[in-house]
VMD Tcl script that builds the backbone (N, CA, C; Angstrom):
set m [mol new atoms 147]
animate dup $m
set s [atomselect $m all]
$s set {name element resname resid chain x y z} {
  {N N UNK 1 A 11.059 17.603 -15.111}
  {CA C UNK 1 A 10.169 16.490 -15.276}
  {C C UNK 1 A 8.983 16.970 -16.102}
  {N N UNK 2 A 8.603 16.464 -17.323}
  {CA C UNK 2 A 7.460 16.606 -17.981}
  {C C UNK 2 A 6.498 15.334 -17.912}
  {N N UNK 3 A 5.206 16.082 -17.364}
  {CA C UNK 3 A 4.090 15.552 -17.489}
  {C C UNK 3 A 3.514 14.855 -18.950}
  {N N UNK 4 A 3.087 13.625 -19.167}
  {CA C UNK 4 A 2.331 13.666 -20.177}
  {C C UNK 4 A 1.209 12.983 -20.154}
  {N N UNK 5 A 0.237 13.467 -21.017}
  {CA C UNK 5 A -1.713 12.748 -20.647}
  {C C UNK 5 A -1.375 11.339 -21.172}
  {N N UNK 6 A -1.999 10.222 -21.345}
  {CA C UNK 6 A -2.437 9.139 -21.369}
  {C C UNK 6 A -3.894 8.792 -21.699}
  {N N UNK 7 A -3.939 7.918 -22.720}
  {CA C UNK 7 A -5.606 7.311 -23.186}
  {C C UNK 7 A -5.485 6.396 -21.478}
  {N N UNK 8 A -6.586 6.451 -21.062}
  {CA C UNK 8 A -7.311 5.458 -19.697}
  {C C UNK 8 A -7.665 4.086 -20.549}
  {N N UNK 9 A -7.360 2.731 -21.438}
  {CA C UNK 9 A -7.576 2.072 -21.671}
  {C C UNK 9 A -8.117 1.008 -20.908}
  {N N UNK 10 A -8.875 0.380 -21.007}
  {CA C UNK 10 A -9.575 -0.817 -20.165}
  {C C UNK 10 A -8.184 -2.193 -19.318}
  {N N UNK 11 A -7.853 -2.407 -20.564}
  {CA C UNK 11 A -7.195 -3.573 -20.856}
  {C C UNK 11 A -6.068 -3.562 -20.151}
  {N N UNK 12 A -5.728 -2.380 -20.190}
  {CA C UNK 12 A -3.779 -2.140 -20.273}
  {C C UNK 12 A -4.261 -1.355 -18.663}
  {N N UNK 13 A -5.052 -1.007 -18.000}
  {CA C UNK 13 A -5.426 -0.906 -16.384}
  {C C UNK 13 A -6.177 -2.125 -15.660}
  {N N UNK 14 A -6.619 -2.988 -16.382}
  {CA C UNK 14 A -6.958 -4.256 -15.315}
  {C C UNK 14 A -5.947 -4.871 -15.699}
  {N N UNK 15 A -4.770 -5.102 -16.501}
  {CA C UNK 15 A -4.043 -5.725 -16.849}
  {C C UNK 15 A -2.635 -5.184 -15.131}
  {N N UNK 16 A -2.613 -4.169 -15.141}
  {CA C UNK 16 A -1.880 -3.286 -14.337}
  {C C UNK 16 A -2.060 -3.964 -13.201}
  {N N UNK 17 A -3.523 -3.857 -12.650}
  {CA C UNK 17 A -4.260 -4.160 -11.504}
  {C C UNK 17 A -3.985 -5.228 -10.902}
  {N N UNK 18 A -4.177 -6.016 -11.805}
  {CA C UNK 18 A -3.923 -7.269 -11.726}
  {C C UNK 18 A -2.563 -8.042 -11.378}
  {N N UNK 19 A -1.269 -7.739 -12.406}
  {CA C UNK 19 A -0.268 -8.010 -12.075}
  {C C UNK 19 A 0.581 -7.307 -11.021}
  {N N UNK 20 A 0.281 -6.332 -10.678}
  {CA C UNK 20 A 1.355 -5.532 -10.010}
  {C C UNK 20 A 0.607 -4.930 -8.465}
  {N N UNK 21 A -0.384 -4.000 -8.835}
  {CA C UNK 21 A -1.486 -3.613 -7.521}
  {C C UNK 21 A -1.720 -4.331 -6.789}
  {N N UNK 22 A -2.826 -5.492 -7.187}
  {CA C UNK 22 A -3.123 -6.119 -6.154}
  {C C UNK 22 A -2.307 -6.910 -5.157}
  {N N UNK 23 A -1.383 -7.995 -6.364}
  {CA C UNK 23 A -0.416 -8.927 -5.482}
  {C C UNK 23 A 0.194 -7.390 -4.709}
  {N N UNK 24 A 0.989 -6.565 -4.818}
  {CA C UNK 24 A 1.751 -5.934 -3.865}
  {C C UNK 24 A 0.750 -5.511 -2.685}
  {N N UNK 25 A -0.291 -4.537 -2.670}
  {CA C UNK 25 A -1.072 -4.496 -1.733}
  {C C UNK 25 A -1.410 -5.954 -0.346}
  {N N UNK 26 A -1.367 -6.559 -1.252}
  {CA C UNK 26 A -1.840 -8.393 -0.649}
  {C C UNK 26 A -0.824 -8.408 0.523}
  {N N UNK 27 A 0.734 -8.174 -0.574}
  {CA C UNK 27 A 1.563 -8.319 0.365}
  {C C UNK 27 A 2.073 -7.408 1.179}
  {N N UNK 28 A 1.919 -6.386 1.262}
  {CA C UNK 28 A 1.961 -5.353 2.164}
  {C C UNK 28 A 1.213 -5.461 3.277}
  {N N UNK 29 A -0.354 -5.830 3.255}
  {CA C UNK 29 A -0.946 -6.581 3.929}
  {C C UNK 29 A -0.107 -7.525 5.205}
  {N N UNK 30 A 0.561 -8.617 4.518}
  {CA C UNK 30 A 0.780 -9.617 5.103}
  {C C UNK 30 A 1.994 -9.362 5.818}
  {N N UNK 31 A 2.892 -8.331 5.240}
  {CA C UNK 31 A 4.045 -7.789 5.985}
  {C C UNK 31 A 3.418 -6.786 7.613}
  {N N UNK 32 A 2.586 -6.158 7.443}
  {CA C UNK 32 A 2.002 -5.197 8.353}
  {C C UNK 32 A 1.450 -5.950 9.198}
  {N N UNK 33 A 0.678 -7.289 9.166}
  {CA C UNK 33 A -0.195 -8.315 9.902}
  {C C UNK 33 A 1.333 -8.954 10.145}
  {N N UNK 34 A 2.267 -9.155 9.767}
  {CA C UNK 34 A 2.680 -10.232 10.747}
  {C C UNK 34 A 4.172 -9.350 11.434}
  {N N UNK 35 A 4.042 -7.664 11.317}
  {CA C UNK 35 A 4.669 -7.365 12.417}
  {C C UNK 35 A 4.386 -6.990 13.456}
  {N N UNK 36 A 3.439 -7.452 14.365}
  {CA C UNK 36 A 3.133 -7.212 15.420}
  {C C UNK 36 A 2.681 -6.182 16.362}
  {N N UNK 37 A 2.448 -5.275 15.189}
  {CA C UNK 37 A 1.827 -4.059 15.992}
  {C C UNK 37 A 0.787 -3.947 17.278}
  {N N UNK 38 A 0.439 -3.157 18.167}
  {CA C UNK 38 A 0.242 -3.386 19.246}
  {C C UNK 38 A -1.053 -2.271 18.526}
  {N N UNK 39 A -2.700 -3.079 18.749}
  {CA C UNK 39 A -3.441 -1.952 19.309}
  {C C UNK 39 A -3.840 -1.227 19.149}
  {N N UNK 40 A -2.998 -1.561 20.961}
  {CA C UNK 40 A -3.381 -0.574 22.367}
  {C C UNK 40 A -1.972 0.236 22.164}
  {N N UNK 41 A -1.410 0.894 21.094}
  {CA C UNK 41 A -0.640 1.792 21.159}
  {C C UNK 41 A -1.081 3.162 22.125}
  {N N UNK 42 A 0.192 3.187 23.060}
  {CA C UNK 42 A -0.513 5.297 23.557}
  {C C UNK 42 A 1.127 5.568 23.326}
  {N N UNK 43 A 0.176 6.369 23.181}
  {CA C UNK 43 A 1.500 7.516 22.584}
  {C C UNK 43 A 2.182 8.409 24.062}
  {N N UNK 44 A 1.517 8.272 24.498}
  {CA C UNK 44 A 1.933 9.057 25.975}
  {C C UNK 44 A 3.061 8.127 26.558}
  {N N UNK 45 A 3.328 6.766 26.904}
  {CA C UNK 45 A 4.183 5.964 27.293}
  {C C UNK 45 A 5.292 5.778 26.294}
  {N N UNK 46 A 5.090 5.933 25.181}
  {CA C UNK 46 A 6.108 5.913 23.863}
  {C C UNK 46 A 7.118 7.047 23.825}
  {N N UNK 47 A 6.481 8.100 24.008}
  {CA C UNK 47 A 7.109 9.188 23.823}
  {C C UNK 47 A 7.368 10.024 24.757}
  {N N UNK 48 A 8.610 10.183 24.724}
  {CA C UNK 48 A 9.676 10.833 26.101}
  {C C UNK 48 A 9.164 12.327 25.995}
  {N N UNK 49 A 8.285 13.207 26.378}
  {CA C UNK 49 A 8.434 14.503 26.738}
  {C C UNK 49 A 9.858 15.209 27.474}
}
mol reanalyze $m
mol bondsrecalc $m
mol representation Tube
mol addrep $m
């Protein structure tokens, strides 16, 4: 695998941000909020010693 540098352009990174980052984050969000995680997780009742 070769590395290569990149110009940091304005345009072509809020452009990024915008289409792809945020909406996925959003929805990652909304996947994590509507599975029901608990909490009051303990780990002591979860896990079988």
């Amino acid at each position: 695998m070769q590395f290569r540098q990149v110009r940091a352009e304005r345009i072509p990174i809020d452009r990024y941000m915008a289409e792809l980052w945020i909406p996925y984050h959003r929805e990652l969000g909304e996947i994590i909020n509507s599975e029901g995680l608990s909490a009051s997780f303990d780990r002591e009742d979860e896990i079988k010693w």
